[in-house]
PQR file with spaces between the fields and no chain letter, atoms N, CA, C, O and H, PARSE charges and radii, in Angstrom:
ATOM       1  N    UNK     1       0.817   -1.193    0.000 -0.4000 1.5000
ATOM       2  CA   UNK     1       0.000    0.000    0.000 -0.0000 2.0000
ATOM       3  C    UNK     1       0.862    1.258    0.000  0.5500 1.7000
ATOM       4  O    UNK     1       0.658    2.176   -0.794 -0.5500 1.4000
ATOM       5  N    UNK     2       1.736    1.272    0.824 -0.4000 1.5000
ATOM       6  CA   UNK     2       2.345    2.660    1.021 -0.0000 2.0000
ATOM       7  C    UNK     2       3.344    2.596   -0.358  0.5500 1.7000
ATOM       8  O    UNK     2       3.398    3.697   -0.907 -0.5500 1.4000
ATOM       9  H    UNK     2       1.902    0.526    1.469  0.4000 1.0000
ATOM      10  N    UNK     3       4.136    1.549   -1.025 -0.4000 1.5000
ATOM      11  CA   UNK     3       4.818    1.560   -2.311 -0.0000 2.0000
ATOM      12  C    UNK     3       3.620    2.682   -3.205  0.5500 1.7000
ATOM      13  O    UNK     3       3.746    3.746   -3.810 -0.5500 1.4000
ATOM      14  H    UNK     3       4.092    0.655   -0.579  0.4000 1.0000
ATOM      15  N    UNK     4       2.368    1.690   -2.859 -0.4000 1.5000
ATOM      16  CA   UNK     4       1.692    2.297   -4.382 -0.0000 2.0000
ATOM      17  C    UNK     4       1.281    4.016   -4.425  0.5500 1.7000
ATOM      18  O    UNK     4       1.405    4.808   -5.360 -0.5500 1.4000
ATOM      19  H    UNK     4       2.265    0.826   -2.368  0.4000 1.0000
ATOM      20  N    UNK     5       0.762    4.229   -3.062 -0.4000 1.5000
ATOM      21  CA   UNK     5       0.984    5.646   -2.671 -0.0000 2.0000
ATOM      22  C    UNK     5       2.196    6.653   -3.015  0.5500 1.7000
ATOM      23  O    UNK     5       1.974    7.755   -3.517 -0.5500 1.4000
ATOM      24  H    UNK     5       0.661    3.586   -2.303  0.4000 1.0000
ATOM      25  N    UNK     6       3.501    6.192   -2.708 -0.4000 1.5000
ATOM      26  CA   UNK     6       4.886    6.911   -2.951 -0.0000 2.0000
ATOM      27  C    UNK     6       4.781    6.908   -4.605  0.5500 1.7000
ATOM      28  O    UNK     6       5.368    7.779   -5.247 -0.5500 1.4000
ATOM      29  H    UNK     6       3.681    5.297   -2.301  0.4000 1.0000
ATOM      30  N    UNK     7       4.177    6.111   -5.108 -0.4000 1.5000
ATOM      31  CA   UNK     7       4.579    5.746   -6.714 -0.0000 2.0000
ATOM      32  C    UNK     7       3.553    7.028   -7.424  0.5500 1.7000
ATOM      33  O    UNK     7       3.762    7.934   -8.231 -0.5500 1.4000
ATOM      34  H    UNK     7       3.700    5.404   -4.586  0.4000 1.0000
ATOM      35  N    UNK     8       2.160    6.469   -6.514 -0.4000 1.5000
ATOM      36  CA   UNK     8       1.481    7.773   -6.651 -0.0000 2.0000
ATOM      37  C    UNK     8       1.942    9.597   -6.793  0.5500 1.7000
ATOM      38  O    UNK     8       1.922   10.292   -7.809 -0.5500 1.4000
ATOM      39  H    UNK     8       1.990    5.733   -5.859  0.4000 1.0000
ATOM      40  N    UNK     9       2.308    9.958   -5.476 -0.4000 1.5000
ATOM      41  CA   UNK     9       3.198   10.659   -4.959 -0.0000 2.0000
ATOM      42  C    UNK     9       3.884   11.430   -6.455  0.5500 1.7000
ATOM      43  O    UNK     9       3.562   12.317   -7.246 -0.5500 1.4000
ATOM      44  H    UNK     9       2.325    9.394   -4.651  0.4000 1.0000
ATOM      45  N    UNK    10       5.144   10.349   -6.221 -0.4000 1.5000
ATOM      46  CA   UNK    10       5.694   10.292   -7.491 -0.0000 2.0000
ATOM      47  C    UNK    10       5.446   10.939   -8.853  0.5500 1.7000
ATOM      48  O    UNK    10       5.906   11.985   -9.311 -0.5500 1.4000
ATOM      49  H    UNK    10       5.405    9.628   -5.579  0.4000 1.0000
ATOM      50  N    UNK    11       4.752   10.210   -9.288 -0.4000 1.5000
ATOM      51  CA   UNK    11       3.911   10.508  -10.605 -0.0000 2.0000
ATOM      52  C    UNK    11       3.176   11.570  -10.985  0.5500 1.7000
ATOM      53  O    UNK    11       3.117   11.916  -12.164 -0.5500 1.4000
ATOM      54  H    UNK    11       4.378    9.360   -8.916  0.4000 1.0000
ATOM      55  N    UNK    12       2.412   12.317   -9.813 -0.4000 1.5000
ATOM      56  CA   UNK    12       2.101   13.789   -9.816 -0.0000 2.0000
ATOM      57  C    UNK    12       3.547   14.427   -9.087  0.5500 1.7000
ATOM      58  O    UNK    12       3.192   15.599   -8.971 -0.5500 1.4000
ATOM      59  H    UNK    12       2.460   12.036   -8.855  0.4000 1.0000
ATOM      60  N    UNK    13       4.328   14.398   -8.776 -0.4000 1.5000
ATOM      61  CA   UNK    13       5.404   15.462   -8.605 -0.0000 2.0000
ATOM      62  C    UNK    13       5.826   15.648  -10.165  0.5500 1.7000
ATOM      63  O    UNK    13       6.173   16.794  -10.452 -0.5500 1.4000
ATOM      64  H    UNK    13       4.617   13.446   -8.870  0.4000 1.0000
ATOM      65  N    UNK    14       5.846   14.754  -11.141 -0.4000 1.5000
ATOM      66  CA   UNK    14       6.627   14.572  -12.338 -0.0000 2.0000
ATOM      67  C    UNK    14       5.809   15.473  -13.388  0.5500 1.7000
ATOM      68  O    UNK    14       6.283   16.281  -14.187 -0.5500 1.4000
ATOM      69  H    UNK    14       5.565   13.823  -10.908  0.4000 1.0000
ATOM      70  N    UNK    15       4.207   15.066  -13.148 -0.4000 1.5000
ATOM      71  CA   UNK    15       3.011   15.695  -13.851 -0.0000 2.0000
ATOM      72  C    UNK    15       3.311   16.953  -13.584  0.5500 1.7000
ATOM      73  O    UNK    15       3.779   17.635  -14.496 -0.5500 1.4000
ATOM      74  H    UNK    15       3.822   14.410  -12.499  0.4000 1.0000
ATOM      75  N    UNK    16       3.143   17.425  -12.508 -0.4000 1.5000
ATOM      76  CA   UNK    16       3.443   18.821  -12.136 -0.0000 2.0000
ATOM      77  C    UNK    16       4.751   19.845  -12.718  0.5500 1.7000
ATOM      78  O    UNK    16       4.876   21.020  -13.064 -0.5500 1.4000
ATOM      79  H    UNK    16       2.763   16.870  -11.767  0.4000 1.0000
ATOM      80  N    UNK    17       5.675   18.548  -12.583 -0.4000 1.5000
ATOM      81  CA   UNK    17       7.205   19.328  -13.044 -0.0000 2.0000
ATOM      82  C    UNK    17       7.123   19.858  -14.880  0.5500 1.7000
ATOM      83  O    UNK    17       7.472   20.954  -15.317 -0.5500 1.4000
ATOM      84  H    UNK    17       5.573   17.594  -12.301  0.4000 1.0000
ATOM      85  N    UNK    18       6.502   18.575  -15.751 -0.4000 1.5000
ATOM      86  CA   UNK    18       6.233   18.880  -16.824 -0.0000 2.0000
ATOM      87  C    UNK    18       5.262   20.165  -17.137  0.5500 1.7000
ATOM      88  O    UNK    18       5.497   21.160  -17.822 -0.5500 1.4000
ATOM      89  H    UNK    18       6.219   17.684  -15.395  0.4000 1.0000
ATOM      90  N    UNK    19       3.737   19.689  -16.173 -0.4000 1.5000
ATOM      91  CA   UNK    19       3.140   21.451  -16.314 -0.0000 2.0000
ATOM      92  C    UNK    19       3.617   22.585  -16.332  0.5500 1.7000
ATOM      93  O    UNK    19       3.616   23.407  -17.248 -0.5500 1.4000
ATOM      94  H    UNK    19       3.546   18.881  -15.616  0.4000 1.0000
ATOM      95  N    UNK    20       4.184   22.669  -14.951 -0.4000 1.5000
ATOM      96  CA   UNK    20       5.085   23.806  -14.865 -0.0000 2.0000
ATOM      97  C    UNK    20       6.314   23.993  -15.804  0.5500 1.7000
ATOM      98  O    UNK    20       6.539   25.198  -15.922 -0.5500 1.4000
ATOM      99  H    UNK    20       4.185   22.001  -14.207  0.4000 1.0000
ATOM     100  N    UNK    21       7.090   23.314  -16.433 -0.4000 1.5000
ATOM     101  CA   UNK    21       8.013   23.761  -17.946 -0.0000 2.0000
ATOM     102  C    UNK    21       6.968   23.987  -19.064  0.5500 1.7000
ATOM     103  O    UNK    21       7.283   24.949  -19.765 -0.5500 1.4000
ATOM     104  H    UNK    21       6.908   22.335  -16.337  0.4000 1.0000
ATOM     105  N    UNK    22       5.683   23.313  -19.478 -0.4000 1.5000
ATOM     106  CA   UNK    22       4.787   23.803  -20.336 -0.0000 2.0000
ATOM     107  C    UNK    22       4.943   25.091  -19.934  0.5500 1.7000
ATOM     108  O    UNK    22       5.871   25.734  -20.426 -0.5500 1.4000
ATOM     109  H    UNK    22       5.427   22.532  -18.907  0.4000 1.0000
ATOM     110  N    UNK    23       4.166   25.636  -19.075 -0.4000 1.5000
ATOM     111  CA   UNK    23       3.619   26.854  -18.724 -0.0000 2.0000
ATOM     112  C    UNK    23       5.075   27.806  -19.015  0.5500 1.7000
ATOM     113  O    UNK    23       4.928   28.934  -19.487 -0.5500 1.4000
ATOM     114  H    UNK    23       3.413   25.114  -18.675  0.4000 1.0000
ATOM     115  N    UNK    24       6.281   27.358  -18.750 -0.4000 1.5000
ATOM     116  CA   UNK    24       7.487   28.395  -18.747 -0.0000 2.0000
ATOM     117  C    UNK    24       7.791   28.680  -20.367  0.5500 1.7000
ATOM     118  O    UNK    24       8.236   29.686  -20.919 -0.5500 1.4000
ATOM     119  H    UNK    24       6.400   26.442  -18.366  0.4000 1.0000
ATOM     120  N    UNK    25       7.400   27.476  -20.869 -0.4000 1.5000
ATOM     121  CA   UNK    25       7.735   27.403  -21.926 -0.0000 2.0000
ATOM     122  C    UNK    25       6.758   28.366  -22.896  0.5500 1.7000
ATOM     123  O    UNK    25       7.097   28.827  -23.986 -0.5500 1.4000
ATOM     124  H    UNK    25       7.038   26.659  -20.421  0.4000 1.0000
ATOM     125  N    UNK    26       5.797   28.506  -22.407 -0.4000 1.5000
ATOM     126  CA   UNK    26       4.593   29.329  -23.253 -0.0000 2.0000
ATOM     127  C    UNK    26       4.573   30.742  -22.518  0.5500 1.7000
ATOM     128  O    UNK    26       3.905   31.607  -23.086 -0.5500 1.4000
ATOM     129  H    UNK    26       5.521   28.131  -21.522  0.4000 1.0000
ATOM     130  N    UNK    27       5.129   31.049  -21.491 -0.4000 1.5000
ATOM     131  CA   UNK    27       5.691   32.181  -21.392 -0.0000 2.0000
ATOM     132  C    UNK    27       6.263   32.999  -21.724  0.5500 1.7000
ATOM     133  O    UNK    27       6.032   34.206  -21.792 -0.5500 1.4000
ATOM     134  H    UNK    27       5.671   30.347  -21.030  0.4000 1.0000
ATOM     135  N    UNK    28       7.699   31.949  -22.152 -0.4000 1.5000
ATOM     136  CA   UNK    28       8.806   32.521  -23.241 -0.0000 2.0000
ATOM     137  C    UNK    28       8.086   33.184  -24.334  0.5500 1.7000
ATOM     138  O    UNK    28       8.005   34.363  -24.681 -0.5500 1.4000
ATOM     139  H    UNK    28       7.887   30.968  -22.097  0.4000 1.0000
ATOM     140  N    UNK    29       7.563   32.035  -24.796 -0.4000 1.5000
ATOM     141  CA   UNK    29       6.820   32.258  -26.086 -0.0000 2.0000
ATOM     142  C    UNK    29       5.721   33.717  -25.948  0.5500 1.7000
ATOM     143  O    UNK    29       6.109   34.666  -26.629 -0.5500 1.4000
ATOM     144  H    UNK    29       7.629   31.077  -24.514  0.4000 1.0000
ATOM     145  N    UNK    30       4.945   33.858  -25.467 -0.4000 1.5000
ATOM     146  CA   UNK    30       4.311   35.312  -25.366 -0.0000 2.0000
ATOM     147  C    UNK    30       5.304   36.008  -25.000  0.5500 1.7000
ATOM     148  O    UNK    30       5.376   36.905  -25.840 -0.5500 1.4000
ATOM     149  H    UNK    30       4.630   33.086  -24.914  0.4000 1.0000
ATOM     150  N    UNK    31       6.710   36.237  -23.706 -0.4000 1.5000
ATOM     151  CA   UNK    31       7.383   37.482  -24.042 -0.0000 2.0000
ATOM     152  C    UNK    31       7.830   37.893  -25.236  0.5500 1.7000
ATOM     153  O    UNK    31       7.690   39.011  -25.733 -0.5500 1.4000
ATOM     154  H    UNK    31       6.651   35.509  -23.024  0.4000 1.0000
ATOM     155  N    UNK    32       8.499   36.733  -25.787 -0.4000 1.5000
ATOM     156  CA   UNK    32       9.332   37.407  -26.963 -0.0000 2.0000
ATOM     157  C    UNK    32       8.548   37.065  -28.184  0.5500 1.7000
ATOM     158  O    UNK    32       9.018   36.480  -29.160 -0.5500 1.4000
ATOM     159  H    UNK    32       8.612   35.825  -25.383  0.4000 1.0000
ATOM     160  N    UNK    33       6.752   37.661  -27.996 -0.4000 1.5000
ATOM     161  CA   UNK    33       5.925   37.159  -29.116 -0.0000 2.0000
ATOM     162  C    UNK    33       6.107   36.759  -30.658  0.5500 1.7000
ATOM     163  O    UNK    33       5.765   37.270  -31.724 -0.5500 1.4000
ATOM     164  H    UNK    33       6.370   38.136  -27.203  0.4000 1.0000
ATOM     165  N    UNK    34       6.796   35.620  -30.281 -0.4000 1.5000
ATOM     166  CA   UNK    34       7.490   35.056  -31.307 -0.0000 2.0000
ATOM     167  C    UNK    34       7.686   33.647  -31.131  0.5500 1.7000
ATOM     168  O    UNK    34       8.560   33.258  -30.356 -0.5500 1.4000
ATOM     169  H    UNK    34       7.074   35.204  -29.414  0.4000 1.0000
ATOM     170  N    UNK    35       6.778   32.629  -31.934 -0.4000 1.5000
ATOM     171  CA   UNK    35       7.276   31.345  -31.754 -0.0000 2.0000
ATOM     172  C    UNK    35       8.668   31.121  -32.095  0.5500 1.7000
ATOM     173  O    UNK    35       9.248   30.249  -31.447 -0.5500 1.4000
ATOM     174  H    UNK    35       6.068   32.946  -32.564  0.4000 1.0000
ATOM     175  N    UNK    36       9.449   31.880  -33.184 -0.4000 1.5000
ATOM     176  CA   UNK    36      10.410   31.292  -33.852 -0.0000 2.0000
ATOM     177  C    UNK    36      11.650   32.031  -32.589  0.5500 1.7000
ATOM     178  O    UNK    36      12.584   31.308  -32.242 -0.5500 1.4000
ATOM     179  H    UNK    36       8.978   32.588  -33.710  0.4000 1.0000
ATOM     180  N    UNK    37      11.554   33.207  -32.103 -0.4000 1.5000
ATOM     181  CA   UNK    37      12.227   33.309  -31.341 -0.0000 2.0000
ATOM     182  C    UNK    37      12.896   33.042  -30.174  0.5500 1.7000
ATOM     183  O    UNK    37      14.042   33.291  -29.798 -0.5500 1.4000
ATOM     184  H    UNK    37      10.796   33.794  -32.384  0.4000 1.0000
ATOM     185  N    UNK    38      11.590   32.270  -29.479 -0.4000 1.5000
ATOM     186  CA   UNK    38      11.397   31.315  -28.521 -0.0000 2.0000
ATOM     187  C    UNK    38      12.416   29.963  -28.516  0.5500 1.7000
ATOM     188  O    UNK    38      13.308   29.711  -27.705 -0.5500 1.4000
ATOM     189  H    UNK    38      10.659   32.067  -29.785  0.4000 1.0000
ATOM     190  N    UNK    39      11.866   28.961  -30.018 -0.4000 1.5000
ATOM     191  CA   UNK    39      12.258   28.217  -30.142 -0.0000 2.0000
ATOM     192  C    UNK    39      14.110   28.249  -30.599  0.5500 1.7000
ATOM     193  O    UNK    39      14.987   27.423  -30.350 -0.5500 1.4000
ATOM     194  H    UNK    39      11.141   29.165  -30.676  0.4000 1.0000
ATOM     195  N    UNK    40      14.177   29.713  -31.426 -0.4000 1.5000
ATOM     196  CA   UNK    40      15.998   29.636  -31.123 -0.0000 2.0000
ATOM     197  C    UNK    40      16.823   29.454  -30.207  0.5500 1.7000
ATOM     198  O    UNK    40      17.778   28.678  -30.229 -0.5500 1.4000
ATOM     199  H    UNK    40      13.464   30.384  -31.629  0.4000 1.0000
ATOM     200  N    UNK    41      16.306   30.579  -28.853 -0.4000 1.5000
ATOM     201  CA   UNK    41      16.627   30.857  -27.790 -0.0000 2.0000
ATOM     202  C    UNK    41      16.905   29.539  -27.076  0.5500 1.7000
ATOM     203  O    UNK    41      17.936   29.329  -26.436 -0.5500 1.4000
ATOM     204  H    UNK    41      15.530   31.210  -28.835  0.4000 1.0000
ATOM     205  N    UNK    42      15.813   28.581  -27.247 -0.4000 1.5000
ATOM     206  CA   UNK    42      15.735   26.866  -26.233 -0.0000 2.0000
ATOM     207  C    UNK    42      16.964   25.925  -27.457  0.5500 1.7000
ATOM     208  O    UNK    42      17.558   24.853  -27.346 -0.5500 1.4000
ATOM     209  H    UNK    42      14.976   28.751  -27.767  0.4000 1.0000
ATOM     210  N    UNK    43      16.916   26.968  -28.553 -0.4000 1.5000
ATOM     211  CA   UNK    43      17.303   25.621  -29.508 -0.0000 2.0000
ATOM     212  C    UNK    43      16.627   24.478  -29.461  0.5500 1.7000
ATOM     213  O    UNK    43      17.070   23.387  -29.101 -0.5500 1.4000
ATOM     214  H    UNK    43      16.434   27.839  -28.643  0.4000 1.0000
ATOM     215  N    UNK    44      15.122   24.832  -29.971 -0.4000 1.5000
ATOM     216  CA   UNK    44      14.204   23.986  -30.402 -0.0000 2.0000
ATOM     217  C    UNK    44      13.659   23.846  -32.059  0.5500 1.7000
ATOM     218  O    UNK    44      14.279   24.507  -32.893 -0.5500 1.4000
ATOM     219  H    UNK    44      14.762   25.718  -30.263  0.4000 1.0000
ATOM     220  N    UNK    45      12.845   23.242  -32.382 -0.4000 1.5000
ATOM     221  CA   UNK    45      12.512   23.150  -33.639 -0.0000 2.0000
ATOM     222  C    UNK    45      11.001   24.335  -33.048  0.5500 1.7000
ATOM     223  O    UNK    45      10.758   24.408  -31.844 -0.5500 1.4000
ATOM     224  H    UNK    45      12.341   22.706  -31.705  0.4000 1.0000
ATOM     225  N    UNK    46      10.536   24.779  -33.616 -0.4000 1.5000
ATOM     226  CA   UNK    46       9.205   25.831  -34.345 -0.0000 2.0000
ATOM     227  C    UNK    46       8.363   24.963  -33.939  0.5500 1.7000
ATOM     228  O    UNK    46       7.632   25.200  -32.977 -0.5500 1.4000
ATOM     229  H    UNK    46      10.734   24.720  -34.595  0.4000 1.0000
ATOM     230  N    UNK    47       8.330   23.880  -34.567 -0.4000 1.5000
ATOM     231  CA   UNK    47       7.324   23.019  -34.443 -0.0000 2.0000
ATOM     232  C    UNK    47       7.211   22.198  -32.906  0.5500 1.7000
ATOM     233  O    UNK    47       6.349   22.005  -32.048 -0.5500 1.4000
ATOM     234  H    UNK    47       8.924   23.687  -35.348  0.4000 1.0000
ATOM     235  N    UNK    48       8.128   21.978  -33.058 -0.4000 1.5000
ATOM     236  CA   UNK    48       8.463   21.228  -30.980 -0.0000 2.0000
ATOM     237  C    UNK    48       8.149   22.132  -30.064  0.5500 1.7000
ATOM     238  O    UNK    48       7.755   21.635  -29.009 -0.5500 1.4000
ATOM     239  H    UNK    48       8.828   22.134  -33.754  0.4000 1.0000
ATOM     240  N    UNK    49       8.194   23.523  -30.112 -0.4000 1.5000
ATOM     241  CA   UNK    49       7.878   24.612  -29.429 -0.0000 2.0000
ATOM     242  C    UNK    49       6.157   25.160  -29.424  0.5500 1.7000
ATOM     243  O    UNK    49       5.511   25.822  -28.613 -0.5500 1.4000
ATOM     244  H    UNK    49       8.514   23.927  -30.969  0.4000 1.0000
ATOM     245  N    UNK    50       5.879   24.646  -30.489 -0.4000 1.5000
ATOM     246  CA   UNK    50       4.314   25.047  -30.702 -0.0000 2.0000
ATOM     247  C    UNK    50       3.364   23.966  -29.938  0.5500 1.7000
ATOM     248  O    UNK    50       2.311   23.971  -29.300 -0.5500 1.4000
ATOM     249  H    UNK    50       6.404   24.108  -31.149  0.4000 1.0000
ATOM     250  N    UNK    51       4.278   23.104  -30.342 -0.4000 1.5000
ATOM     251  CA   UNK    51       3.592   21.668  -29.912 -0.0000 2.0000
ATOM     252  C    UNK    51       3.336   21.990  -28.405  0.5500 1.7000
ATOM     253  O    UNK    51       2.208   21.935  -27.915 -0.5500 1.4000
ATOM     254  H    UNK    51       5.134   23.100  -30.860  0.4000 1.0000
ATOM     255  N    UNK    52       4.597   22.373  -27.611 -0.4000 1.5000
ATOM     256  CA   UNK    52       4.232   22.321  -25.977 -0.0000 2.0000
ATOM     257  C    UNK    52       3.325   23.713  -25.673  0.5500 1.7000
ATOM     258  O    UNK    52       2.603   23.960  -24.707 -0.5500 1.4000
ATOM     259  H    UNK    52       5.514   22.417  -28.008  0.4000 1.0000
ATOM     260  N    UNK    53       3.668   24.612  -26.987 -0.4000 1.5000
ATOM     261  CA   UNK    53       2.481   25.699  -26.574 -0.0000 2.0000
ATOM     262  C    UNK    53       1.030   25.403  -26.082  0.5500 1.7000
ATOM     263  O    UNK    53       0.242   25.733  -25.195 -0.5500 1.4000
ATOM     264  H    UNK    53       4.255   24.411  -27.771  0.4000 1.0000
ATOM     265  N    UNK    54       1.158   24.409  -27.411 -0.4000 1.5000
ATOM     266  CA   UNK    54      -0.768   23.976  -27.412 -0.0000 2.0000
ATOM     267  C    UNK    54      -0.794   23.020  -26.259  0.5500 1.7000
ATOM     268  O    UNK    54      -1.640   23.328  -25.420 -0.5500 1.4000
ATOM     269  H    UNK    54       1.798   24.141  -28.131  0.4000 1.0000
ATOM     270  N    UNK    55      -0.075   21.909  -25.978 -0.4000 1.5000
ATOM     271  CA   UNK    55      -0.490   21.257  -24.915 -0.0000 2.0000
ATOM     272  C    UNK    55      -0.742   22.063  -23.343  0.5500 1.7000
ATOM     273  O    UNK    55      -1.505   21.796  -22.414 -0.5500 1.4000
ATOM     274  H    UNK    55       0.613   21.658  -26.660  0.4000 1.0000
ATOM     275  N    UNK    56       0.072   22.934  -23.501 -0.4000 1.5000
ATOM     276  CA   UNK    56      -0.114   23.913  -22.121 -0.0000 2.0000
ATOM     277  C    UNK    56      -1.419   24.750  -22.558  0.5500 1.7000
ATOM     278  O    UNK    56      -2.490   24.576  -21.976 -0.5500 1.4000
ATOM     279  H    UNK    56       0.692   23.151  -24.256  0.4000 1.0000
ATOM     280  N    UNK    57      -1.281   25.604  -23.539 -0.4000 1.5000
ATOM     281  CA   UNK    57      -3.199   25.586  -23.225 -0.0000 2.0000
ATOM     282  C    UNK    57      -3.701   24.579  -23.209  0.5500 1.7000
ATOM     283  O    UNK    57      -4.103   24.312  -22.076 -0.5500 1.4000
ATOM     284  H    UNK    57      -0.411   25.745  -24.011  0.4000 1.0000
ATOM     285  N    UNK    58      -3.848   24.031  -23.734 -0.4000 1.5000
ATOM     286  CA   UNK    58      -5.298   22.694  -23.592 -0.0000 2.0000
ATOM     287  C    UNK    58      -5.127   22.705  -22.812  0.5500 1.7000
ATOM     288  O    UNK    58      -5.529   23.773  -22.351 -0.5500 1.4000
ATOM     289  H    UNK    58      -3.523   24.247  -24.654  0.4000 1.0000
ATOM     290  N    UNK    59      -4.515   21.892  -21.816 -0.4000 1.5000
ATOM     291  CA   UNK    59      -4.330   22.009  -20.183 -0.0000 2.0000
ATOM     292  C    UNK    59      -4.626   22.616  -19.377  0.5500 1.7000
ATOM     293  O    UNK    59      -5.102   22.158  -18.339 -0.5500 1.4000
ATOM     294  H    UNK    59      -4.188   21.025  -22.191  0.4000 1.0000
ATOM     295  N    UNK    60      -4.357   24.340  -19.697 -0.4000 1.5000
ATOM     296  CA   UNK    60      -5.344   25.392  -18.930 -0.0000 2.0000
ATOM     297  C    UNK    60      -6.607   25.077  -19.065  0.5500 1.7000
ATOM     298  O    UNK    60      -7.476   25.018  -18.195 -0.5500 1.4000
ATOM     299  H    UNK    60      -3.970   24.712  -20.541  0.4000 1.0000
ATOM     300  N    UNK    61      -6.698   24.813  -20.550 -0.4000 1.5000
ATOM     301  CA   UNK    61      -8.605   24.827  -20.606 -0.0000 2.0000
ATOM     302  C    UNK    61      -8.829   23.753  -19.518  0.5500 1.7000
ATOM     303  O    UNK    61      -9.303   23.804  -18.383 -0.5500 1.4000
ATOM     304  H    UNK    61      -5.992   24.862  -21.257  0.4000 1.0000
ATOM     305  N    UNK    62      -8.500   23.122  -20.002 -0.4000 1.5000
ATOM     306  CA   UNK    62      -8.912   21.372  -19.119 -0.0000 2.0000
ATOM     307  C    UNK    62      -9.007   22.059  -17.840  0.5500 1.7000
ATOM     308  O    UNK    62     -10.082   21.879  -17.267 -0.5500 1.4000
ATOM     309  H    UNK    62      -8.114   23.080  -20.924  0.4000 1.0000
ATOM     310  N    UNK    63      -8.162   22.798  -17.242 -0.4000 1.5000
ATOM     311  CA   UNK    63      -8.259   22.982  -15.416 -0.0000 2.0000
ATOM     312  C    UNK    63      -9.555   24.029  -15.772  0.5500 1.7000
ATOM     313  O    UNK    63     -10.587   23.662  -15.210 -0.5500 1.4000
ATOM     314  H    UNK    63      -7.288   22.944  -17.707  0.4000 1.0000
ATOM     315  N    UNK    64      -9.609   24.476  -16.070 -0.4000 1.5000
ATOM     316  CA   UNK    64     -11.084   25.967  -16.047 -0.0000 2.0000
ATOM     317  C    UNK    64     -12.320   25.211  -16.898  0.5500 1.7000
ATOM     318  O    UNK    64     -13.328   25.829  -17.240 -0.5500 1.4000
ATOM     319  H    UNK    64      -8.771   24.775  -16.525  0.4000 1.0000
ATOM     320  N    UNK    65     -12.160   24.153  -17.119 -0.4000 1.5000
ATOM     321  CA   UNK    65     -13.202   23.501  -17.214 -0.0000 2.0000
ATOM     322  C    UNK    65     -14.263   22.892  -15.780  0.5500 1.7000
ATOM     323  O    UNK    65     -15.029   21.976  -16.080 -0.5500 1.4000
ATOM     324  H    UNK    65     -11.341   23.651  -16.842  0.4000 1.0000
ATOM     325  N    UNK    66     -14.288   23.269  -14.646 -0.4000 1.5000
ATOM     326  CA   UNK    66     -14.971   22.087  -14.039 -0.0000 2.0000
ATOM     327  C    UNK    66     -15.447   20.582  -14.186  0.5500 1.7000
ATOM     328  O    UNK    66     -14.951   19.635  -13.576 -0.5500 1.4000
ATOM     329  H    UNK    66     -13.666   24.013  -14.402  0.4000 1.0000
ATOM     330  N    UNK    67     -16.353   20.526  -14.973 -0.4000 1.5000
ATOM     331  CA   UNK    67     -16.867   19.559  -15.175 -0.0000 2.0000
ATOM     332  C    UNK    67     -16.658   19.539  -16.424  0.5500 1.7000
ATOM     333  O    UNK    67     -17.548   19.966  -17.160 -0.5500 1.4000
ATOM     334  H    UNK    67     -16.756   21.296  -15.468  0.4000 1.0000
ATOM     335  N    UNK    68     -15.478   19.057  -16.963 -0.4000 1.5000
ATOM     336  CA   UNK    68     -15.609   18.632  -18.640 -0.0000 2.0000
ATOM     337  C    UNK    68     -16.861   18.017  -19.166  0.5500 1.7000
ATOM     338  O    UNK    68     -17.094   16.816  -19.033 -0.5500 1.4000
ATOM     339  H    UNK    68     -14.755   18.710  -16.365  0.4000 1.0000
ATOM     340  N    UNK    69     -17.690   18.876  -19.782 -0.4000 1.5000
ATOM     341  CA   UNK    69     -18.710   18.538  -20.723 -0.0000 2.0000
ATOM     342  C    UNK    69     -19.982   17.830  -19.844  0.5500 1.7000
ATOM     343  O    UNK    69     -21.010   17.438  -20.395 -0.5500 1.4000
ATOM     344  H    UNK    69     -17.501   19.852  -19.889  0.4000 1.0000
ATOM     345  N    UNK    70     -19.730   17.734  -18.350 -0.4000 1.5000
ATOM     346  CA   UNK    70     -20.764   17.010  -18.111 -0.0000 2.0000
ATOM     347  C    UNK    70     -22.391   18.371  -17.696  0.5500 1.7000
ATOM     348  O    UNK    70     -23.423   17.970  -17.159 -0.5500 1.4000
ATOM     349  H    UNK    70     -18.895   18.053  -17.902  0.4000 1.0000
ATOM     350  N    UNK    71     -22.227   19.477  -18.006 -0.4000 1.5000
ATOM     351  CA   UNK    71     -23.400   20.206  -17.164 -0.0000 2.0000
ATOM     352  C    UNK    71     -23.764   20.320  -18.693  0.5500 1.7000
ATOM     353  O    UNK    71     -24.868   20.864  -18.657 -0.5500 1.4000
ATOM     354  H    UNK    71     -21.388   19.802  -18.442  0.4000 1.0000
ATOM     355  N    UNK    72     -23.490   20.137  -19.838 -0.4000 1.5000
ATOM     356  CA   UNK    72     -24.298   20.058  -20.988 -0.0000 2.0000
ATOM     357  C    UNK    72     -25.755   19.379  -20.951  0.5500 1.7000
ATOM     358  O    UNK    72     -26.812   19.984  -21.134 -0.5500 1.4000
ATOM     359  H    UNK    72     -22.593   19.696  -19.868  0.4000 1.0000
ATOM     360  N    UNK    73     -25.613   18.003  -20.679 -0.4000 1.5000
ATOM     361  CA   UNK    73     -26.356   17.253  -20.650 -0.0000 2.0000
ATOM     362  C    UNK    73     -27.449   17.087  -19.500  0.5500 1.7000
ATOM     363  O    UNK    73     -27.859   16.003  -19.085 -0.5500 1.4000
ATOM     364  H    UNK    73     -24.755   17.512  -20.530  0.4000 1.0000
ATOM     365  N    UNK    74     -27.800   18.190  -19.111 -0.4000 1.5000
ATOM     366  CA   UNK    74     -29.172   18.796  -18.127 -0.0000 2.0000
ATOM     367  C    UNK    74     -29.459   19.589  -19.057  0.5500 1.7000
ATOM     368  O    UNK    74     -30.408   19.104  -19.671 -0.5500 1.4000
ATOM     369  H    UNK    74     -27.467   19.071  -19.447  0.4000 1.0000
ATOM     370  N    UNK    75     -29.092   20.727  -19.572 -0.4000 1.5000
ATOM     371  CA   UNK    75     -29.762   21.506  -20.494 -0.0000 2.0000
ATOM     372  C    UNK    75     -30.692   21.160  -21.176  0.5500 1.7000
ATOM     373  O    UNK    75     -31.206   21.953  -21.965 -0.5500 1.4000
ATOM     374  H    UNK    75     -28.320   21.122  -19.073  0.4000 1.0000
């Protein structure tokens, strides 16, 4: 029990660590409103840089969602 907990544990410290570089990473990106500038600066590809853009929004959305899609279906 307590393994699977620590593993738990674990696994959101890691989730978290990745969020939080999304989020830094899409920071960059709005200061120097410039994907391509962004991605020089990390020495990334344009495309590898956009990519973690969008996953960090979606992600915002996802948290400011409450209830993903479920209060539709009372309407």
């Amino acid at each position: 029990m307590a393994r699977e907990v620590a593993i738990e544990r674990y696994d959101q410290r890691v989730a978290d660590a990745e969020a939080a570089w999304a989020a830094e990473t899409a920071e960059l990106a709005r200061v120097c409103r410039s994907a391509e500038a962004a991605a020089e600066i990390l020495g990334w590809s344009v495309r590898e840089l956009r990519r973690v853009v969008k996953s960090d929004r979606e992600r915002r959305a996802a948290a400011d969602e409450p209830h993903a899609g479920g209060h539709d279906a009372d309407a």
